[in-house]
FINUGU-83013 format. One line per field, with one value per residue: x negated, z, y negated of N, C-alpha, C in turn; residue in one letter. Coordinates in nm, 2 decimals, padded with zeros to 4 digits, always signed. Atoms other than C-alpha are relative to their C-alpha. Example, Ala and Ser with C-alpha at 12.3 -4.5 7.8 and 13.67 -1.06 7.14 Angstrom:
// residues 2
nxx = c(-00.09	+00.09)
nzz = c(+00.00	+00.00)
nyy = c(+00.12	+00.11)
caxx = c(-01.23	-01.37)
cazz = c(+00.78	+00.71)
cayy = c(+00.45	+00.11)
cxx = c(-00.09	+00.08)
czz = c(+00.00	+00.08)
cyy = c(-00.12	-00.11)
type = c(A	S)
This chain:
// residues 86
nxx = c(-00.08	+00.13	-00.07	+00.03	+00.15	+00.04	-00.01	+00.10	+00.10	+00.03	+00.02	+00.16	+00.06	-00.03	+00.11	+00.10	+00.03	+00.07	-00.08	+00.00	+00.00	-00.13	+00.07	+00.08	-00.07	+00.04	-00.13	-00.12	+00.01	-00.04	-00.14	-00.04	-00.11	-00.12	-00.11	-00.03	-00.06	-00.12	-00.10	-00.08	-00.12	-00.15	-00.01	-00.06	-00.13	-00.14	-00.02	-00.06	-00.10	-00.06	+00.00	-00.14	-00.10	+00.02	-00.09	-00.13	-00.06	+00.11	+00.01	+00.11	+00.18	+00.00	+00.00	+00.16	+00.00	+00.00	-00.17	-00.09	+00.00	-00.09	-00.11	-00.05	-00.01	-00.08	-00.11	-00.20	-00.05	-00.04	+00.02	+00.17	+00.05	-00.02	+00.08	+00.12	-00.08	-00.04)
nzz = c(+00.00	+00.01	-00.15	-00.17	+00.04	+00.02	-00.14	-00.09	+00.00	-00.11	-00.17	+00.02	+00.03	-00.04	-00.09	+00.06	+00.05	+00.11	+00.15	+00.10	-00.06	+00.08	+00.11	+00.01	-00.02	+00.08	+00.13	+00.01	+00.13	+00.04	-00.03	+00.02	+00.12	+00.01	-00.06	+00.12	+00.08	-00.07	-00.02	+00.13	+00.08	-00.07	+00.16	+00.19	-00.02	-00.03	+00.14	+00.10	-00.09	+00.04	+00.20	+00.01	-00.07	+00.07	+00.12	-00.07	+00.00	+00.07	-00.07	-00.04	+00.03	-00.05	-00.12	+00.01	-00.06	-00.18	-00.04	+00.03	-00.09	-00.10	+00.03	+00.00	-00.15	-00.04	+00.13	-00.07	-00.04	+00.15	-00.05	+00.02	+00.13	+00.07	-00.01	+00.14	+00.12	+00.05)
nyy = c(+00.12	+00.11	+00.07	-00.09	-00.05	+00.20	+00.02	-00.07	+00.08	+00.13	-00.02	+00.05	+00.10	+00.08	-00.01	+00.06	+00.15	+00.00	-00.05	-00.05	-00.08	-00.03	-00.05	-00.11	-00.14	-00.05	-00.04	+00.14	+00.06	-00.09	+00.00	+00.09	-00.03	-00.07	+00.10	+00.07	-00.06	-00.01	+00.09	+00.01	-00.09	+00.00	+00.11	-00.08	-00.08	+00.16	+00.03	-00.05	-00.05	+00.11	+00.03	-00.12	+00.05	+00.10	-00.05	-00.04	+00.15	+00.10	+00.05	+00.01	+00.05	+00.11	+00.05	-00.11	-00.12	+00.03	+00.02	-00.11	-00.10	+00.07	-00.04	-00.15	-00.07	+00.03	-00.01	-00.03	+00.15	+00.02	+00.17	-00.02	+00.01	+00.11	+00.12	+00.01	+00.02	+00.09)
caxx = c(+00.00	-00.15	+00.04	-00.08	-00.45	-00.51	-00.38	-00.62	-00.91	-00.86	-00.86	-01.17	-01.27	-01.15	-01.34	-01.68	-01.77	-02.04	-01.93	-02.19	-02.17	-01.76	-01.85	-02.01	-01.75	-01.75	-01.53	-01.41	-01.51	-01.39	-01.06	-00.99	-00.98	-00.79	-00.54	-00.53	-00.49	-00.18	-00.03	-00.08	+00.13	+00.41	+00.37	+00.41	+00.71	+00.89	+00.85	+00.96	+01.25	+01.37	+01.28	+01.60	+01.79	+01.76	+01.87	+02.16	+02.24	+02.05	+02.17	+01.88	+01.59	+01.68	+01.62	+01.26	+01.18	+01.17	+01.55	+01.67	+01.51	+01.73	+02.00	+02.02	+01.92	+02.21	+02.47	+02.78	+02.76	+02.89	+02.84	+02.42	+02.42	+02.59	+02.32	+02.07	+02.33	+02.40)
cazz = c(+00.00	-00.14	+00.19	+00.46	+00.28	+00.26	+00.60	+00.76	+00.56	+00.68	+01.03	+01.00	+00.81	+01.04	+01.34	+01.20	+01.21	+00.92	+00.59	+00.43	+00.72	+00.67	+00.30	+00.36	+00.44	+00.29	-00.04	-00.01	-00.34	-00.44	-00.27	-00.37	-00.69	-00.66	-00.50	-00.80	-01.02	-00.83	-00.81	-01.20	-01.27	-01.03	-01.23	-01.57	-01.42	-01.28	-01.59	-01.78	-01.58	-01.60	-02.00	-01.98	-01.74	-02.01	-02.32	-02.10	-02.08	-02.33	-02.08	-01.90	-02.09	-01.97	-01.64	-01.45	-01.30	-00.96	-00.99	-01.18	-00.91	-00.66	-00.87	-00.90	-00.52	-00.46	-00.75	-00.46	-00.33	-00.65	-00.42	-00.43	-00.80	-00.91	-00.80	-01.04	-01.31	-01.29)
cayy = c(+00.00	-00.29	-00.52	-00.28	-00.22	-00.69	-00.70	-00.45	-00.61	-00.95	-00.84	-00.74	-01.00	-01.23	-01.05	-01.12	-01.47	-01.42	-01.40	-01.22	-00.93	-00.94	-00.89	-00.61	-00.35	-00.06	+00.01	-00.39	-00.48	-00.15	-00.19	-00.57	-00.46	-00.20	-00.45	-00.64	-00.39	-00.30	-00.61	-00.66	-00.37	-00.48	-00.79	-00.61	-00.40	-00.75	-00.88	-00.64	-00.56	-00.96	-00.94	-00.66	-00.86	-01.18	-00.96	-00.84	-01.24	-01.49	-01.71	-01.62	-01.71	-02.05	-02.02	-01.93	-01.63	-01.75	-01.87	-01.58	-01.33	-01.56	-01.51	-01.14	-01.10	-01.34	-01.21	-01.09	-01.51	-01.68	-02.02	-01.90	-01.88	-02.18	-02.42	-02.27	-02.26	-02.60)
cxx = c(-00.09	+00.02	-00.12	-00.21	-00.06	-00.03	-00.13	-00.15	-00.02	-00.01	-00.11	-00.11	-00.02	-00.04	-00.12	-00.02	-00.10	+00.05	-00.07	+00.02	+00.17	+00.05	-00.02	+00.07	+00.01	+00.10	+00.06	-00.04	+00.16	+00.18	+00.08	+00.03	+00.11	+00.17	+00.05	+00.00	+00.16	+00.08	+00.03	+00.09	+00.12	+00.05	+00.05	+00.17	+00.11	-00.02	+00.06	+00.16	+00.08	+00.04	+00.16	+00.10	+00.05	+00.07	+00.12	+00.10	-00.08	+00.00	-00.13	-00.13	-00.01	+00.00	-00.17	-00.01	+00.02	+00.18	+00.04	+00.00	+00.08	+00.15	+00.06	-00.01	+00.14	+00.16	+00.16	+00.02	+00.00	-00.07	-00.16	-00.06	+00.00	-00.10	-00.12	+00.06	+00.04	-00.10)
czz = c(+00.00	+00.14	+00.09	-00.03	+00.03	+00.14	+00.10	-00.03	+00.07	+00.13	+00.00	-00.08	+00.11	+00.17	+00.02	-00.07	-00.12	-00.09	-00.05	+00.11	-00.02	-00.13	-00.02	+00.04	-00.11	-00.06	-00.01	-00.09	-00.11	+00.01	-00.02	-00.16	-00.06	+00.05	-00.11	-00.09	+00.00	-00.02	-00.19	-00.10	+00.05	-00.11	-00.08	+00.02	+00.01	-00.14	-00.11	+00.01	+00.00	-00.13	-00.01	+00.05	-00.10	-00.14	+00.05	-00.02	-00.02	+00.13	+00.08	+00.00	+00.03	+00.15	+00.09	+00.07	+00.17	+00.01	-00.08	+00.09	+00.08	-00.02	-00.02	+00.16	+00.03	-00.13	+00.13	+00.08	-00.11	+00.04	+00.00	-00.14	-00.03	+00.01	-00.07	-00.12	-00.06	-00.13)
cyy = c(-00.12	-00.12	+00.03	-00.06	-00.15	-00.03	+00.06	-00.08	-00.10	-00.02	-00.02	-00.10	-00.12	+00.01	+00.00	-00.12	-00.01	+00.08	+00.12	+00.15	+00.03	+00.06	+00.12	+00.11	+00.07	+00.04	-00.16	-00.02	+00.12	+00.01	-00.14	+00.00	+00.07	-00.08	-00.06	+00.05	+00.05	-00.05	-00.06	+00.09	-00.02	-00.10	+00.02	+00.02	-00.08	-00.04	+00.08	+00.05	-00.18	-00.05	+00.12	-00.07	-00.11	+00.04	+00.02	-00.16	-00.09	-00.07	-00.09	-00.04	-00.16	-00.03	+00.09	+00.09	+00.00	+00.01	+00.12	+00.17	-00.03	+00.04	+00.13	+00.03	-00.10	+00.06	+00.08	-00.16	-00.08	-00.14	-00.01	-00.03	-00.10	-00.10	+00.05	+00.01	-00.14	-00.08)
type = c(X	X	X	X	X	X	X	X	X	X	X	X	X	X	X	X	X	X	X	X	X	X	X	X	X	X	X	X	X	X	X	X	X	X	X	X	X	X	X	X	X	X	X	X	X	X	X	X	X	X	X	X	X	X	X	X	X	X	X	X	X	X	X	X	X	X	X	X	X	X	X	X	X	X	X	X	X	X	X	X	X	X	X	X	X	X)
């Protein structure tokens, strides 16, 4: 879990006052990228999963990703939508 895996690093980061010794854990290069490899497939996935929601309803390519995620997590409060509709 890329969450759980950031969190644990930065602890320890954040219990070693010297950088390059914090640095220096082992597999953290190794596992920062694997972090960000992660996160640009969630990426891809949300994206491509909004590009579906948007054919569903042109509508949509008019509105930005941030507000149309808002709008599907709010879509049973009609009174939530409308203010990105307007």
């Amino acid at each position: 879990d890329v969450n759980e895996g950031f969190i644990n690093m930065m602890r320890k980061v954040y219990q070693e006052p010297l950088a390059t010794k914090a640095c220096s854990q082992p597999k953290m290069l190794e596992n920062l990228q694997s972090f960000e490899a992660s996160l640009e497939n969630i990426q891809k996935k949300l994206n491509d999963y909004l590009e579906k929601k948007r054919q569903f309803f042109p509508r949509f390519y008019f509105i930005s990703n941030d507000d149309l995620l808002e709008i599907l997590g709010q879509a049973r409060d009609p009174e939530q939508v409308q203010k990105h509709i307007k």
